[in-house]
C-alpha positions in Angstrom: 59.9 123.7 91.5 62.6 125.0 89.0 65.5 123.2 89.9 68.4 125.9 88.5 66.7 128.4 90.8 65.2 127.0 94.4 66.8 125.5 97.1 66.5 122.0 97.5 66.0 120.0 100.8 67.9 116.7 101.1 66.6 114.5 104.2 69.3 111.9 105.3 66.9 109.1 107.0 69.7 106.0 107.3 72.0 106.5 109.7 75.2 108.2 108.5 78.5 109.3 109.9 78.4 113.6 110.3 81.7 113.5 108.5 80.0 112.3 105.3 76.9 114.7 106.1 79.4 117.9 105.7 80.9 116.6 102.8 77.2 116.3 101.4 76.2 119.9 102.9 79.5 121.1 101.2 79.0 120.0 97.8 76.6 122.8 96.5 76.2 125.3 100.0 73.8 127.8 98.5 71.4 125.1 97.1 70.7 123.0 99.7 69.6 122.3 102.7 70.4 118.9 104.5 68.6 117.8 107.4 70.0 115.1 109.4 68.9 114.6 112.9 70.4 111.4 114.2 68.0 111.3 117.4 65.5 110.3 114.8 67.4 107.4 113.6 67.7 104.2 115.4 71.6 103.5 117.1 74.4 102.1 115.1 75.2 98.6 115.5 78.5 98.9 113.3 80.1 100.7 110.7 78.0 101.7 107.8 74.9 100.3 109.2 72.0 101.7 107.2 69.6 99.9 109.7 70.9 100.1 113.0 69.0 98.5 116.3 65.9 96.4 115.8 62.9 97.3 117.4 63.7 101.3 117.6 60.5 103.8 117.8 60.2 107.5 117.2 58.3 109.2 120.0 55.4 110.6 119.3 57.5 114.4 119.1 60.1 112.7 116.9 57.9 111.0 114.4 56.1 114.7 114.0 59.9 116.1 113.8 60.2 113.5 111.3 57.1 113.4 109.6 57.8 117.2 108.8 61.4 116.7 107.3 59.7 114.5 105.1 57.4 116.5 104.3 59.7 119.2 103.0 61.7 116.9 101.2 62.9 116.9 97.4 66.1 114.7 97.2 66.3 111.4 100.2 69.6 110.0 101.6 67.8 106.7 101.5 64.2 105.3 101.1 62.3 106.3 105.1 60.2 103.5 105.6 60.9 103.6 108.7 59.6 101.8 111.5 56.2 101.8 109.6 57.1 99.3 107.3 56.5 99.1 103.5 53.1 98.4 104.1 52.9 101.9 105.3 54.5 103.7 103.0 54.0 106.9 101.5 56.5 108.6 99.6 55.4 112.4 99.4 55.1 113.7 95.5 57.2 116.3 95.8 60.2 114.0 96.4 62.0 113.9 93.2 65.3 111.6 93.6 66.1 108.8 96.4 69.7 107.5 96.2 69.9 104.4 98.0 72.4 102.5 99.9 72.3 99.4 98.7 72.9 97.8 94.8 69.8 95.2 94.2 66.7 97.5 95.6 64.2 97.1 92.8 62.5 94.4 94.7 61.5 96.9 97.0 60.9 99.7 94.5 58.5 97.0 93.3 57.0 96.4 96.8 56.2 100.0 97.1 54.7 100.6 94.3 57.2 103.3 92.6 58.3 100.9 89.3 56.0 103.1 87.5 56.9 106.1 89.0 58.9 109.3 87.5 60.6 109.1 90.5 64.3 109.0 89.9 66.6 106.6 92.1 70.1 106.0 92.2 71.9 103.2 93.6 75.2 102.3 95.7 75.9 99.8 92.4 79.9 99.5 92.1 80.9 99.6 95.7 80.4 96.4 97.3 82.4 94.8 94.1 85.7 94.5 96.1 84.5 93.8 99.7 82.5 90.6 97.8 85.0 89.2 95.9 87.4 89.6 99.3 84.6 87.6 101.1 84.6 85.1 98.2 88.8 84.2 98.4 89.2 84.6 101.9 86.6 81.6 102.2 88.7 79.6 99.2 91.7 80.3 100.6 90.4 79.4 104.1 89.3 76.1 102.7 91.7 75.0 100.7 94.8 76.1 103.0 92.8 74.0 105.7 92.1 76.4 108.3 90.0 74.8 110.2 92.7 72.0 111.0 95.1 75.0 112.0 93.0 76.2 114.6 92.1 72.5 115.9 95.4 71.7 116.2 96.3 75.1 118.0 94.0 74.5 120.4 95.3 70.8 121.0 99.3 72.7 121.0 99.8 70.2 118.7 102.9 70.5 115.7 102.1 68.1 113.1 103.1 69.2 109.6 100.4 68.7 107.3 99.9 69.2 103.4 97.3 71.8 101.9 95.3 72.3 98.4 96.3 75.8 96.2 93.9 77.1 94.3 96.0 77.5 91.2 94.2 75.4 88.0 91.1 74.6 90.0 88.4 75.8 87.4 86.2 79.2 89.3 82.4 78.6 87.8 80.6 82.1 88.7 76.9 82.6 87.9 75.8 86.5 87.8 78.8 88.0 85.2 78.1 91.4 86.7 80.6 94.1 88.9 80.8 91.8 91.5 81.0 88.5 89.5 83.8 90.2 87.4 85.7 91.4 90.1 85.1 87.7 90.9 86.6 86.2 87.9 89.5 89.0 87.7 90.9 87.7 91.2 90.2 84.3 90.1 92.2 84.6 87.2 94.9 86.7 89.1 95.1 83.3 90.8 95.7 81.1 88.1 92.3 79.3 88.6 90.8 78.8 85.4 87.3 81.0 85.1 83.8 80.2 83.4 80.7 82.3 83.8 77.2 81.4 83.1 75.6 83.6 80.2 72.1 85.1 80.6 69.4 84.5 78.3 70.1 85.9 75.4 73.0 88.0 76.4 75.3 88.8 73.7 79.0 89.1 75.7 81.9 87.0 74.5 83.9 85.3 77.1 87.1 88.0 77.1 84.5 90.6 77.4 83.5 89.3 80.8 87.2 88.2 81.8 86.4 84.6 81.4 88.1 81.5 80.2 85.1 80.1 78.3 81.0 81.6 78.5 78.6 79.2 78.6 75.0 79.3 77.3 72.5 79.6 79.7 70.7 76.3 78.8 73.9 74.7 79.6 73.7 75.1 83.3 74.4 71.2 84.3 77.5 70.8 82.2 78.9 74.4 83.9 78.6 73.2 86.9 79.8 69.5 86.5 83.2 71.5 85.0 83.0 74.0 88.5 85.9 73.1 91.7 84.2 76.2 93.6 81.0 77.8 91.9 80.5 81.4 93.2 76.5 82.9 92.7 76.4 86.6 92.7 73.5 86.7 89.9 70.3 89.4 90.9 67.2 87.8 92.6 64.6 87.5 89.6 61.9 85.3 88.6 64.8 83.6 86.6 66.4 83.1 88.6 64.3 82.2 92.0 65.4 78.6 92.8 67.6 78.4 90.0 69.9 76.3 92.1 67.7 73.1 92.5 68.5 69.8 94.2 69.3 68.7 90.7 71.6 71.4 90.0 73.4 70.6 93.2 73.5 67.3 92.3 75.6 67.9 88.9 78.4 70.0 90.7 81.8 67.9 91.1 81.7 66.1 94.6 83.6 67.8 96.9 83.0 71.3 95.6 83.3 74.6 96.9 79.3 76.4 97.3 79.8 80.5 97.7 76.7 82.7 97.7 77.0 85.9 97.5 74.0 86.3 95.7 70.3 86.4 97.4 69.1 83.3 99.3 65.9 83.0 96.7 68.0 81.5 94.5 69.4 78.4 96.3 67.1 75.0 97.3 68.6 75.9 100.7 67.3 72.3 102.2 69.0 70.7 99.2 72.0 72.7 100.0 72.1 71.6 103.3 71.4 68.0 102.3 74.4 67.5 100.0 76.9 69.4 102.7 75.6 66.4 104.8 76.5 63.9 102.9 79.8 65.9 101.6 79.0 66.1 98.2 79.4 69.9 98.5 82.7 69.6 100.3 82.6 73.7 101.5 80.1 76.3 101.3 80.4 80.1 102.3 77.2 82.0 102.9 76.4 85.0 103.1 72.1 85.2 102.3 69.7 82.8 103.3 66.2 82.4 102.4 65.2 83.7 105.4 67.1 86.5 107.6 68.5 86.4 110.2 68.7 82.3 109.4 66.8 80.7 112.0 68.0 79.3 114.6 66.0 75.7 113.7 68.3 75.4 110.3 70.0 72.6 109.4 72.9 75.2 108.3 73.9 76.2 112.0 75.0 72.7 112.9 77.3 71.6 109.7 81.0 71.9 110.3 81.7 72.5 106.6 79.8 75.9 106.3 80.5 79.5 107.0 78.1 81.4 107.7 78.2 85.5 107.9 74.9 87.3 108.7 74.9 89.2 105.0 77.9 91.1 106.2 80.4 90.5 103.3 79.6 93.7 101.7 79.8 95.7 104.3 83.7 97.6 104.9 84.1 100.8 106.8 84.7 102.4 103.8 81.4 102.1 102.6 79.5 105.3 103.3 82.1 107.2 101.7 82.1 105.6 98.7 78.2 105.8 99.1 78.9 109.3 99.6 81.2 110.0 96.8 78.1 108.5 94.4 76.0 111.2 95.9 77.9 114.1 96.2 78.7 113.7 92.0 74.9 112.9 91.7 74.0 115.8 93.5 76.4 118.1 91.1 74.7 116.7 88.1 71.0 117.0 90.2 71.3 120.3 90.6 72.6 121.4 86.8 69.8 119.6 85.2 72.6 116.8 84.1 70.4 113.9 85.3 72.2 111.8 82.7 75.3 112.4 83.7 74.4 111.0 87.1 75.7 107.4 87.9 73.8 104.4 88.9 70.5 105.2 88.1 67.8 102.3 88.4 66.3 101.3 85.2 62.9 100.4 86.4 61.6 98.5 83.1 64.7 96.4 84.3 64.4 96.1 87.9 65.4 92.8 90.0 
């Protein structure tokens, strides 16, 4: 296929709202052809769901109609596994480019076998920067401003003045110095908390290069965290870092901390999590990823007053598919003029998490 010359088929295969699929079909009109066919796709369950409604199945008529999208395909809106599961899949050869909705998706790049692959994939890196870091001070804020006493005493009518925290000075530890962990730190800072980060092994940043107060070395963990009033993970899921936050690293945060992960569950002892919110050593902890998802219904998690739990939700805004979108429609441009380095958030597969 010579790319300046043929016409290239784009098969959308995560749901998507048809506003953002003519914006897509109106990027570059006489060189593509987009195929979206939403009676192919399981039903929304929200905005910007790229899932939609557990246990969906194609027909036998619409996994052929499907099946032969696919089959045609050279650029994917999304990786179509589908309802056969990874297990099952295939990705045809002639697909060339698969941007993705999500940020961290090299562990399944990984699972399907394409880290060695000249297939090229782009990410949704960048866009879930905001919506975290609003996740991460709405929970502070919550916390400290005492919002659970508000509502119990609303719901008692009662009018008894009472005296908060503010956040101001209260030192921010965050652990994953990336977009999200920076936008992190910018806010916290904004705030007038003071801001550490945690450095990766053998990263070379200084401390004002990350927008941090003071950078410590990654061999250093205990002594962060014994400095952290609220420690906020948003570092990748890697063999690093898997379990990186042990019993004992719980154990050297200050008592009475702040626990925020917006990270990946893998990376948390969740039963020593839910042990030292027990016994109020961790005075507060927001989650949004669990070891397991959905969290069952059996963990310890669902019955502690000091924890908030969202069902990995904190990312997701209304906004999302069309900043997806955006990503794809200047990806596309670039696609389509042989610019491939000009496109943005391509996956680094000899780096993958």
């Amino acid at each position: 296929m010579t790319l300046t010359q043929d016409r290239l088929n784009i098969f959308i295969t995560s749901p998507l709202e048809p506003v953002h699929v003519e914006r897509i079909r109106a990027t570059c009109p006489d060189r593509i052809e987009v195929h979206y066919t939403p009676e192919l796709l399981p039903p929304l369950r929200y905005v910007a769901d790229h899932k939609g409604v557990d246990g969906f199945v194609r027909t036998a008529e619409q996994e052929i109609r499907w099946q032969n999208h696919l089959s045609k395909a050279h650029i994917l809106w999304d990786f179509p596994v589908g309802q056969s599961g990874p297990d099952e899949f295939q990705l045809p050869a002639h697909v060339k480019w698969v941007q993705t909705t999500s940020s961290g998706v090299g562990q399944m790049v990984k699972n399907l076998g394409l880290q060695s692959s000249d297939l090229l994939i782009t990410t949704a890196r960048g866009i879930h920067a905001r919506p975290l870091a609003d996740f991460v001070f709405s929970a502070l804020l919550g916390f400290y401003k005492d919002h659970r006493h508000l509502e119990i005493e609303r719901q008692a009518r009662r009018w008894n003045r009472y005296c908060g925290e503010g956040i101001a000075g209260k030192t921010l530890a965050v652990i994953g110095a990336g977009g999200v962990g920076r936008q992190v730190m910018a806010i916290g800072r904004a705030f007038g908390m003071t801001v550490i980060a945690l450095a990766r092994p053998g990263a070379k940043h200084r401390a004002e290069e990350l927008g941090a107060d003071a950078l410590y070395p990654s061999d250093q963990l205990f002594e962060f965290l014994a400095e952290a009033d609220a420690l906020v993970l948003s570092m990748p899921h890697t063999p690093q870092t898997q379990g990186m936050i042990s019993r004992q690293a719980l154990a050297a945060l200050k008592p009475g901390a702040v626990f925020i992960n917006i990270a990946r569950g893998q990376v948390v002892d969740e039963q020593a999590l839910a042990d030292a919110l027990a016994s109020g050593h961790i005075g507060f902890a927001a989650l949004d990823v669990f070891e397991t998802e959905p969290l069952p219904k059996t963990s310890p998690l669902w019955d502690l007053e000091n924890v908030l739990i969202s069902p990995h939700s904190a990312s997701t805004v209304a906004q999302e598919n069309q900043l997806i979108t955006d990503i794809f429609c200047h990806n596309l441009s670039c696609f389509i003029d042989g610019r491939t380095r000009d496109m943005r958030n391509i996956l680094d597969k000899t780096r993958m998490y």
